[in-house]
C-alpha positions in Angstrom: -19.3 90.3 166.3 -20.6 92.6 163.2 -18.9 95.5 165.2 -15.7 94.3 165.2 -16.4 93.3 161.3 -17.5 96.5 160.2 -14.1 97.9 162.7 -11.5 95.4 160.8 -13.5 96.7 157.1 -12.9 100.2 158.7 -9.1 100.0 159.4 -8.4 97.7 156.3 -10.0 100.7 154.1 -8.1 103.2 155.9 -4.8 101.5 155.5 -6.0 101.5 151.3 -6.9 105.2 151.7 -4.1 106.7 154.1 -1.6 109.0 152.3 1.3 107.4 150.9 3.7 108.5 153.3 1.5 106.8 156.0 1.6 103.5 153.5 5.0 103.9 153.0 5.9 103.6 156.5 9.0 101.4 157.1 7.4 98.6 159.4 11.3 97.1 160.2 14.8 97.9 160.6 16.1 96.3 157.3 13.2 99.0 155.9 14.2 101.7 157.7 16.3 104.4 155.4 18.8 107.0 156.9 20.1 107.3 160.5 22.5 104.2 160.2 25.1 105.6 162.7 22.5 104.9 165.2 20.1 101.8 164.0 22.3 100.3 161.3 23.7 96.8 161.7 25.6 96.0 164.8 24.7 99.4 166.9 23.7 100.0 169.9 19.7 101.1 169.8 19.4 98.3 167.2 20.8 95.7 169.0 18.4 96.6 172.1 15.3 96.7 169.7 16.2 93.3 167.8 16.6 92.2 171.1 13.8 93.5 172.8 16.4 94.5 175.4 15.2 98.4 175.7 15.4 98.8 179.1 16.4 102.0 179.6 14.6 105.4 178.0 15.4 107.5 175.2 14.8 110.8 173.8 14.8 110.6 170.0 15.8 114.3 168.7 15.6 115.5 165.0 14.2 117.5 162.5 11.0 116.5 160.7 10.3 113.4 158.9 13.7 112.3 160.0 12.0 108.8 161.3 11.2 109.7 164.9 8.0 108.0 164.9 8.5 105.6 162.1 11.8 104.1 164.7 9.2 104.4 167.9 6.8 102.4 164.9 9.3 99.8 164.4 10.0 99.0 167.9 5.9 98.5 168.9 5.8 96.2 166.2 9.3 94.5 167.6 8.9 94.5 171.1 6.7 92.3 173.7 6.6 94.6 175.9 2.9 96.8 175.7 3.2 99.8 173.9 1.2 103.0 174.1 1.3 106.0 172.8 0.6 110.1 173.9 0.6 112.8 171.7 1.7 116.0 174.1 -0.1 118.5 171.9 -3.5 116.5 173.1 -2.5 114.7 176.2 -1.8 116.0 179.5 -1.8 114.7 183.0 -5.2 112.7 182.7 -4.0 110.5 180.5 -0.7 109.6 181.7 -2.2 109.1 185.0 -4.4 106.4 183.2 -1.2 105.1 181.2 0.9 104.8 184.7 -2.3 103.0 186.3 -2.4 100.5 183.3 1.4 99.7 183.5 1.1 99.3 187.4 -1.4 96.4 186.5 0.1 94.6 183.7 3.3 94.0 185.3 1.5 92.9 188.5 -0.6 90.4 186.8 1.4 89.5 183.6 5.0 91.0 184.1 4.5 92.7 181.4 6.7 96.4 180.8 5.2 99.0 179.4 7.0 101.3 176.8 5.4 104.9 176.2 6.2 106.9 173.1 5.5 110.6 173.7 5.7 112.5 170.9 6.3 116.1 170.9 7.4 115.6 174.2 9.1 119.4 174.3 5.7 120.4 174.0 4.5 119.4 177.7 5.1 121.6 180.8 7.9 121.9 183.0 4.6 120.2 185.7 4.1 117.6 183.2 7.2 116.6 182.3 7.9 116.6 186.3 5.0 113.8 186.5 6.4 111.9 184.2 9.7 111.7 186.0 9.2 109.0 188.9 7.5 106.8 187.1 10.7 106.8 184.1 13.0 106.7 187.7 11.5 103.7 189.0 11.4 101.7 185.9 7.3 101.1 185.5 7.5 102.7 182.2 10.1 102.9 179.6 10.2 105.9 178.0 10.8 106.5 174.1 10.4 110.9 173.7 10.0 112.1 170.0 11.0 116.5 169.6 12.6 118.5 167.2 13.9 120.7 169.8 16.8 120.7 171.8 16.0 118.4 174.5 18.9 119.8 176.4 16.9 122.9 176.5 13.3 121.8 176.0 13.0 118.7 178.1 13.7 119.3 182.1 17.4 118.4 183.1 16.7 115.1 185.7 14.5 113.7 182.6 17.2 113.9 180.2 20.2 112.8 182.7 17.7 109.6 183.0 17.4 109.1 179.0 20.0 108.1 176.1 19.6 110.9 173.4 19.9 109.6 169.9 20.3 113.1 167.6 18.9 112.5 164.1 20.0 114.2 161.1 17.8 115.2 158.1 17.5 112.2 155.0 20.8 112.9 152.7 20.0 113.1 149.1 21.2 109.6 148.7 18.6 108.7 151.0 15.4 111.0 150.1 16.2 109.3 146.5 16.0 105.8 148.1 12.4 106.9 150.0 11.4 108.1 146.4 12.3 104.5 144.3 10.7 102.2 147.1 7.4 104.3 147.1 7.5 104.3 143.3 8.4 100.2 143.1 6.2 99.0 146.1 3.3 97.3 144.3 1.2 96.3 147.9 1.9 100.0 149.5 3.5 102.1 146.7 3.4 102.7 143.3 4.5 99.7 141.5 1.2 98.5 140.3 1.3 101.8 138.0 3.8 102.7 135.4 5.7 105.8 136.5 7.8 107.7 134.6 9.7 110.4 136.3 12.6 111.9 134.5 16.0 112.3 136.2 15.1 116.6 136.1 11.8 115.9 138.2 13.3 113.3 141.1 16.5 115.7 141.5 14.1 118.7 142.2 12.0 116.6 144.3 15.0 115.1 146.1 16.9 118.9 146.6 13.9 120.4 147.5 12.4 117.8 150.1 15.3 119.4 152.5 15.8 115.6 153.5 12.0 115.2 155.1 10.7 111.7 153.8 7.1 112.8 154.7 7.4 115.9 152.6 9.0 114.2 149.4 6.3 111.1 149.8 3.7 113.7 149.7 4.7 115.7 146.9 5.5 112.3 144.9 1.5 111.5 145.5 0.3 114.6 144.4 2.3 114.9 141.5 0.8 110.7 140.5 -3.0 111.4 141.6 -2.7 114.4 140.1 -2.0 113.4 136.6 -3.7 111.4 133.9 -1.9 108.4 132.5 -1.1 109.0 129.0 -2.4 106.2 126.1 0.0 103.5 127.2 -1.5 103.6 130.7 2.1 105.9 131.9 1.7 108.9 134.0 4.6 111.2 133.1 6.7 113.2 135.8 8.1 115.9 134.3 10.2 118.7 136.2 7.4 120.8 135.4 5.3 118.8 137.6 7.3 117.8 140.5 7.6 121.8 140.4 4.0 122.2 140.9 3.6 119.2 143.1 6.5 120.6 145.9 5.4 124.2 145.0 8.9 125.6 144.7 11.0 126.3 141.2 14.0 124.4 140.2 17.0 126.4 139.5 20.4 125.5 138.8 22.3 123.8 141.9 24.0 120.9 141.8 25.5 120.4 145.1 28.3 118.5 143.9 28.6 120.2 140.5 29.5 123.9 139.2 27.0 125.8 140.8 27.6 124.6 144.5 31.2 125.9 143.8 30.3 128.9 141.7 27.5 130.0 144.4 29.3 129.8 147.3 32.3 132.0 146.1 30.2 134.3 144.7 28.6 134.4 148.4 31.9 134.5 149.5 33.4 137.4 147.0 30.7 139.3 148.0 30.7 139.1 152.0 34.9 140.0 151.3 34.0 142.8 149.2 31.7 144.4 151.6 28.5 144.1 149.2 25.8 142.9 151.5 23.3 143.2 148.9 24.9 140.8 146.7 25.7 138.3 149.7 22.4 138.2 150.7 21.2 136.9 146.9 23.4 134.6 146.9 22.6 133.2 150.5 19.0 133.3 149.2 20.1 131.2 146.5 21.3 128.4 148.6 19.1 128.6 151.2 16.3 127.7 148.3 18.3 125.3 146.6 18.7 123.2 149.6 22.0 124.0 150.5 23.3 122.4 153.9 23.2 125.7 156.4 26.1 124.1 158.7 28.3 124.4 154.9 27.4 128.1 154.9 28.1 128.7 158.6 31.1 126.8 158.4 32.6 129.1 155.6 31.5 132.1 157.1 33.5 131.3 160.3 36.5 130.7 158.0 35.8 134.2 156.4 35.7 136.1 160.1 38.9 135.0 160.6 40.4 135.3 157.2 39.2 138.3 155.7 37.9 140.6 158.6 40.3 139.2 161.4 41.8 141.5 163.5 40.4 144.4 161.8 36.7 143.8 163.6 37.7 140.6 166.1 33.8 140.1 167.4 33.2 139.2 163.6 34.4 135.5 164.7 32.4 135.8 168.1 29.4 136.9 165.7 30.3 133.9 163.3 30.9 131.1 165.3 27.6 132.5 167.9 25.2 132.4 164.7 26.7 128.6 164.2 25.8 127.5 167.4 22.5 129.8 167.3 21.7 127.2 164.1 21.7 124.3 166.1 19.3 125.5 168.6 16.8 126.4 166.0 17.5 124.8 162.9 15.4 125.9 160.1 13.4 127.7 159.0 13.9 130.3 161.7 17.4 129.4 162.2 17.8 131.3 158.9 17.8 134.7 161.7 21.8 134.2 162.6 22.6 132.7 159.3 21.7 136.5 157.8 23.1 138.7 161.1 26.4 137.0 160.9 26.3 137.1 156.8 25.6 141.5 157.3 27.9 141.5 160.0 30.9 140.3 158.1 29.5 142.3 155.2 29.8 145.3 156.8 32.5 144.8 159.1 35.9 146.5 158.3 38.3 144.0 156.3 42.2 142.7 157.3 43.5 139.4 155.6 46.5 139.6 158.1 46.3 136.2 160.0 47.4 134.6 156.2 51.4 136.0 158.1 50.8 132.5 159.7 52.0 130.9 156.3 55.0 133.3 155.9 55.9 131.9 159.2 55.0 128.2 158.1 57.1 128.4 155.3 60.2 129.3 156.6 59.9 127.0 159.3 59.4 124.3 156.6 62.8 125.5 155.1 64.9 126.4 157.5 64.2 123.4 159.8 65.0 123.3 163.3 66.2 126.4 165.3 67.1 126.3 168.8 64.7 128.2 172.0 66.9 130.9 172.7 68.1 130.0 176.8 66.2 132.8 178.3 62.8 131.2 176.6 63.5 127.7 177.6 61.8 126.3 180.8 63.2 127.1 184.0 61.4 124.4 186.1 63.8 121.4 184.7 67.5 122.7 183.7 67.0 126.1 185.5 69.1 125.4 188.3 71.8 123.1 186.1 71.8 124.7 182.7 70.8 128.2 183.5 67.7 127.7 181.6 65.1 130.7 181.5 66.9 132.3 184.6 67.4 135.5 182.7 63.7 135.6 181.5 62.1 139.5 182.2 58.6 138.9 183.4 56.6 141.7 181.5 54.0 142.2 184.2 56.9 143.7 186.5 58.2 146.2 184.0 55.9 149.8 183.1 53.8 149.5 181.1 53.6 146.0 181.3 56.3 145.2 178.3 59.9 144.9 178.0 61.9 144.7 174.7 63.4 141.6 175.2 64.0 138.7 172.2 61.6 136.2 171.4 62.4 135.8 167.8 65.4 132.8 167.9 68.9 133.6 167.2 69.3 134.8 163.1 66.0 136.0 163.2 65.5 138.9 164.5 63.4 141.6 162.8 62.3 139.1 160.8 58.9 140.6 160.9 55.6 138.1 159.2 52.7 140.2 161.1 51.9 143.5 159.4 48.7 145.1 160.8 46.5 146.9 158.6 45.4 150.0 159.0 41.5 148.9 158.8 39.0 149.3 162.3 40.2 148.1 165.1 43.7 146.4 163.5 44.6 150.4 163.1 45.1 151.0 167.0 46.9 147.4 167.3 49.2 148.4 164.6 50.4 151.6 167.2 51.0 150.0 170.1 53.1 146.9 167.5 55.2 149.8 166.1 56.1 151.2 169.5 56.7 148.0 171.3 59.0 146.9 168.2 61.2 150.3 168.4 61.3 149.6 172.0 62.5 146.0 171.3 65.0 147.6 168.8 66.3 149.8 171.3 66.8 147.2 174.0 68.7 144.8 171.7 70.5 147.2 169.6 69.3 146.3 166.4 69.3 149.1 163.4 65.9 150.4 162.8 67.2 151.1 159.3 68.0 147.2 158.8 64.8 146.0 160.4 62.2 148.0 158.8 58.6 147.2 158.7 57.9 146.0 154.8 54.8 148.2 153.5 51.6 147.0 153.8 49.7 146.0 150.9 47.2 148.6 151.5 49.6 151.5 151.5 
């Protein structure tokens, strides 16, 4: 018996003495902060875990201290079923052998499943994973996989097809706060048996700059409370100074729903239209530090390739739109890489704002109302034969040259011109061939090239 004594004094002082975001481990749903589009009331993976219905295996994906393993936490402390858990980085095939073997038994003797939380599980082999497989196919073990990699990518394709992937996100500010005010009120696991003052400065620092990890704001929290004496009055102060010191990174001014947000990103923007790559990458840098949401940059960027570079350099939306999708492969902090490429590629790419003749075109649909298809434009499969509809259509592909000035523009519109190319990179050899098929087009119809001239571009 003194063993097991001196075992229960060991794991009751460890519990005391582990970190705070170990002790502030949610140990139930209602506890659980973050990720409600996939635990919060009435969904799916909760139901199954309230339940203990989870039958079928799941791949939980996600940056760090999203709640991967505090979720996998939640549901060995839900379910009846036996629980074990593998770390990849340590375990191998020894061990799972000895996990499979175990499972075998209790559900020949007790019925009992067997649920096995892998974490890391990107981290095992291509032969490790393939072990794994049957046992997941044939139902003796119910698998819950923890990565922060693509498991599309990372895990092998017949695991994956055999697993429901829940995506997590990072903590949102409103939620890293929430993290911060339990730790700091929880007398039994927390902080509420001290008086803590933070200031509003120190827990928006600690909040922006905790890039929505729990574990890392927890953690910074602790070291900024052990590390400082209470005053007189038995309060230990928080100032921004010290959640500075605590998260080792310097506030500056960013309030992402405030001026600066707005102000930074269109002087990132200003800067990427003007061609100053030196500017737009100080301004990136800016975000990136202040915890600004990458998919928010990315997203304007891909606005910007097609708005101000457009058809003058068209691969600048290829660029754009790869580096977005390059993000969510990598996430951060290498994910940073395409982030940068496709900010000096726009930077340095030449510059057309010509797609904004879409509006010109908008507009005077909005006013004029509705025109009718000219008959030669309409389709010929339905009213061809009765209406004459599309019969006198010229396919282009049969003509040199593989054009044919025909109309297009309906009836009172013609040389009504809205797209004017630039003459900027590639936009300059587009604006050619326009100008010849449009004389061409004039000829055909016998418009007056005097009456239907090109307005000057703004650049000229």
């Amino acid at each position: 018996m003194e063993p097991d004594l001196f075992d229960h004094a060991m794991q009751s002082r460890m519990v005391t003495e582990a970190p705070l975001a170990a002790r502030m481990r949610p140990r139930d749903l209602d506890e659980f902060v973050g990720q409600q589009e996939i635990v919060g009331p009435g969904r799916l993976l909760r139901r199954a875990i309230e339940s203990d219905r989870l039958f079928s295996s799941i791949l939980l994906w996600g940056p760090p201290g999203s709640g991967k393993t505090t979720l996998a936490n939640i549901i060995a402390n839900t379910t009846e079923a036996h629980f074990v858990t593998l770390g990849a980085v340590l375990a191998g095939k020894r061990e799972l052998r000895e996990v499979i073997k175990g499972a075998r038994e209790r559900r020949k003797l007790y019925g009992t499943r067997t649920i096995l939380f892998v974490d890391e599980v990107h981290r095992w082999n291509k032969a490790q994973q393939d072990a794994l497989l049957p046992h997941v196919e044939s139902g003796e073990i119910v698998l819950i996989g923890a990565t922060t990699e693509n498991p599309y990518f990372e895990v092998i394709s017949a695991l994956v097809s055999r697993s429901r992937i829940f995506q997590f996100r990072a903590l949102s500010d409103s939620d890293t706060r929430e993290v911060l005010c339990q730790a700091i009120s929880d007398s039994k696991r927390g902080y509420g048996a001290k008086s803590i003052d933070i200031s509003p400065e120190a827990m928006n620092h600690l909040v922006a700059v905790s890039g929505g990890d729990a574990r890392n704001v927890l953690n910074a929290l602790e070291l900024a409370v052990e590390s400082n004496d209470a005053d007189t009055s038995g309060v230990v102060s928080i100032t921004l100074e010290v959640a500075q010191e605590s998260i080792q990174r310097r506030a500056i001014l960013y309030d992402k729903d405030g001026d600066a947000h707005y102000d930074t990103i269109s002087a990132f923007i200003k800067s990427v239209r003007g061609s100053d790559p030196d500017a737009a990458l100080y301004w990136l840098a800016k975000m990136i530090y202040a915890g600004e949401s990458a998919r928010f940059i990315l997203r304007r960027l891909i606005i910007l390739a097609s708005e101000d570079v457009g058809m003058a350099d068209p691969t600048g939306l290829l660029i754009a739109t790869a580096a977005a999708q390059a993000f969510e492969y990598i996430g951060m902090p290498e994910g940073v890489y395409p982030i940068v490429e496709a900010t000096l590629y726009l930077c340095t790419a030449p510059k057309s704002n010509s797609a904004k003749s879409y509006f010109e075109a908008y507009t005077l649909v909005e006013s004029e109302g509705q025109i009718d298809v000219p008959n030669h434009l309409k389709d010929v499969n339905r009213d061809g034969e009765a209406l004459g509809h599309g019969t006198e259509y010229i396919y282009p592909h049969n003509e040199a040259g593989h054009h044919i000035g025909q109309q297009y523009m309906p009836n009172g519109l013609l040389g009504r011109y809205f797209y004017q190319p630039s003459d900027q990179g590639y936009e300059k050899e587009v604006d050619k061939r326009l100008q010849r098929w449009r004389l061409a087009q004039k000829a055909v119809l016998g418009m007056d090239s005097k009456q239907y001239e090109s307005p000057p571009r703004e650049s000229d």
